[in-house]
N, C-alpha and C positions, 0 to 999 in steps of 0.2 A: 504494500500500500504506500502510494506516496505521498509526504508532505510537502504539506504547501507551505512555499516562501520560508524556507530552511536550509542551511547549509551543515553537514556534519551532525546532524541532528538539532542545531542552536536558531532559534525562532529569528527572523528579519530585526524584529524588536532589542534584543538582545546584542546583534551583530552590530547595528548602528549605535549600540548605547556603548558598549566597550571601551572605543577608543577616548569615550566622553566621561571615563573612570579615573577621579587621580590616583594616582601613581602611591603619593606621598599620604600622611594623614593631615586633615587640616584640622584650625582649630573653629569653634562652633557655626560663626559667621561665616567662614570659608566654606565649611561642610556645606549648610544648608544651601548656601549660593548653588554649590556643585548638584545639589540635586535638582535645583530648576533647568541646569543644561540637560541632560538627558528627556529623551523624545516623550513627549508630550502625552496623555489618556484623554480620552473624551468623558472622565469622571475624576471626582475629585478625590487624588489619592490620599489616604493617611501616610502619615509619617510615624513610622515605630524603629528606636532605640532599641539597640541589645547592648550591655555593658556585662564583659564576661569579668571575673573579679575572681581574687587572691585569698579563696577562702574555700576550707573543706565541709561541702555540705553534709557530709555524714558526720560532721559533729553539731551538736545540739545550741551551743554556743555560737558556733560563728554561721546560721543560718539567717536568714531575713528576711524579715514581712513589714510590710508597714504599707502605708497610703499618701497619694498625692493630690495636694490639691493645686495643680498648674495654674499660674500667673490669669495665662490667658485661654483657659481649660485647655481642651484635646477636640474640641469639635462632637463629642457622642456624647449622646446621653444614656442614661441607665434605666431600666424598670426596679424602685426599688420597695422590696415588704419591708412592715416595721413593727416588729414582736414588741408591743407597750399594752401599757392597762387600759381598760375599755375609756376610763376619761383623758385619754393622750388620742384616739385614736381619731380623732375627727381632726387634733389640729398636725397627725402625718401625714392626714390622705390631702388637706393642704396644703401641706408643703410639698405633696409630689408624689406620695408612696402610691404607690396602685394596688398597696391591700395594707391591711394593719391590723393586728388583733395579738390575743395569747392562744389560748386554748383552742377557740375557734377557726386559727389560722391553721396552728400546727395540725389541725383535723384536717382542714384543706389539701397542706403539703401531702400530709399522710395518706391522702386518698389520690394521689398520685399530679395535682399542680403544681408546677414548678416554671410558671409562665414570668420569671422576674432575671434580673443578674446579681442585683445587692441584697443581702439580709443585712437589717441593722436591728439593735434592741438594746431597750434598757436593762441594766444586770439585774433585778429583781426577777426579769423575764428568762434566765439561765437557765434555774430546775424546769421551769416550763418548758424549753424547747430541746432542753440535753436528750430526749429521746429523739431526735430530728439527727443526730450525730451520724447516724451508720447513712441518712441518706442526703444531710447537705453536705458532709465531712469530702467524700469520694468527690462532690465536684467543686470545694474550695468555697462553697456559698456560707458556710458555719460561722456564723457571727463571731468576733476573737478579740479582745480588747488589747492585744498586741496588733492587728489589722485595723485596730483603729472605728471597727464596727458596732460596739458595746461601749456602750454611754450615759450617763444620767439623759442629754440634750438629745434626745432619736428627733425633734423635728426636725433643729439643726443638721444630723448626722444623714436624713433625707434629703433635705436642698441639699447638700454639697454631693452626695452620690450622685442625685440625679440631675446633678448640674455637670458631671464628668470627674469628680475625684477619682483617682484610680489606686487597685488596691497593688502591690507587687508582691513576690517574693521570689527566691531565688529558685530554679531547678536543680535537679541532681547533678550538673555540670558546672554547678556554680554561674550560671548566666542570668540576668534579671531583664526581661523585658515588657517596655513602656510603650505606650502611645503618644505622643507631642505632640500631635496639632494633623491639620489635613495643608493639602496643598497650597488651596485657595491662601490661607492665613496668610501674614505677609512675613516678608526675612525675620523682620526684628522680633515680631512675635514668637516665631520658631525656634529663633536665638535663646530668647529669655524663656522658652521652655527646656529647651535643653539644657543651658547652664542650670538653670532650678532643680531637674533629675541628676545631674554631676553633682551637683552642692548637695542635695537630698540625701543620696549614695553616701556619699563621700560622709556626711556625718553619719552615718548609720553603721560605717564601719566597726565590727567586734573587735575586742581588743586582745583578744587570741589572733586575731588574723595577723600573719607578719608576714613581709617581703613584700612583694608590689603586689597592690591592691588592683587598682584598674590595671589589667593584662592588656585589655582591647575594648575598646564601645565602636559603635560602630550605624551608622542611621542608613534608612530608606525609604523610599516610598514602594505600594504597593506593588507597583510593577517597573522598580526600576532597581540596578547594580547599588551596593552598599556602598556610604563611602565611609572612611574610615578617620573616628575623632580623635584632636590628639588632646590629650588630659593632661 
């Protein structure tokens, strides 16, 4: 079978982007510039960070989660639920949440709804939804007051999800990846998103971690070559 507009098996797209890849790493403002060179989408890409970092995830200590809330967000919003007491619940579904409740909710979940991306909730609401563990746990949705998602303030903790805070944590390779912004956004705004995730990183560092921390980060958009940040 053959393809179209391929060479070596490497898409037209790819071939023309290549030679438009630097070489060298630049630093944030460079970076981003470099990604508007490369050939154009008829949608508007996200820009997602990877920052591989100088830490062993199989120890317990120098693992990382936490959350960001970008300058100038990430461009996506979130659907988010918010495990509060029946008289919170009218002022989350205000602030944004697309469900809210305790016992009611987790009945939902349990019957197999899972139409949201953030769980947030107030710590009173902990013994209430620790039976939810075997099934938000596996996809990362389990509320964690190290994630930043368990708080006295759930309506607060609703506007900023689903205004774009984003949660991170590290993978088994030690790499953490972010979203920064979409296309359209302008340099300077991509700029100060990306230095905000280096600064963010960069104090989150364990103090077990020794030797060079940032190995490589490195940005893109959805359908373009990576370029590489220098830190």
């Amino acid at each position: 079978m053959s393809v179209k507009n391929t060479t070596n098996g490497l898409s037209r797209r790819t071939r023309e982007n290549a030679p438009l890849r630097p070489v060298d790493s630049q630093n944030p403002a460079e970076a981003i510039k470099s990604l508007r060179k490369f050939k154009k989408t008829k949608f508007d890409q996200t820009i997602n960070v990877v920052a591989h970092l100088g830490i062993d995830p199989k120890q317990a200590d120098q693992a990382l989660r936490g959350a960001i809330s970008f300058p100038h967000g990430t461009g996506k919003t979130a659907r988010v639920v918010a495990f509060c007491a029946s008289d919170k619940v009218a002022a989350a579904k205000a602030a944004g949440a697309v469900e809210a409740g305790g016992e009611d909710l987790v009945a939902k979940i349990e019957a197999g709804w899972m139409d949201f991306d953030v769980a947030v909730a107030s710590p009173d609401m902990m013994r209430v939804i620790a039976k939810l563990g075997k099934v938000l746990g596996p996809k990362g949705l389990m509320p964690s007051p190290k994630a930043g998602t368990v708080g006295p303030d759930v309506t607060g903790a609703v506007k900023a999800y689903a205004a774009g805070k984003t949660e991170y944590r590290n993978d088994d390779f030690g790499n953490i990846h972010c979203i920064i912004g979409k296309m359209s956004f302008s340099d300077e705004h991509l700029t100060e998103n990306l230095n905000f995730f280096i600064e963010t990183i960069e104090k989150a560092k364990p103090s077990s971690s020794k030797g060079l921390y940032f190995k490589k980060v490195c940005i893109s958009g959805a359908m373009t070559p990576s370029v590489q940040v220098s830190v």
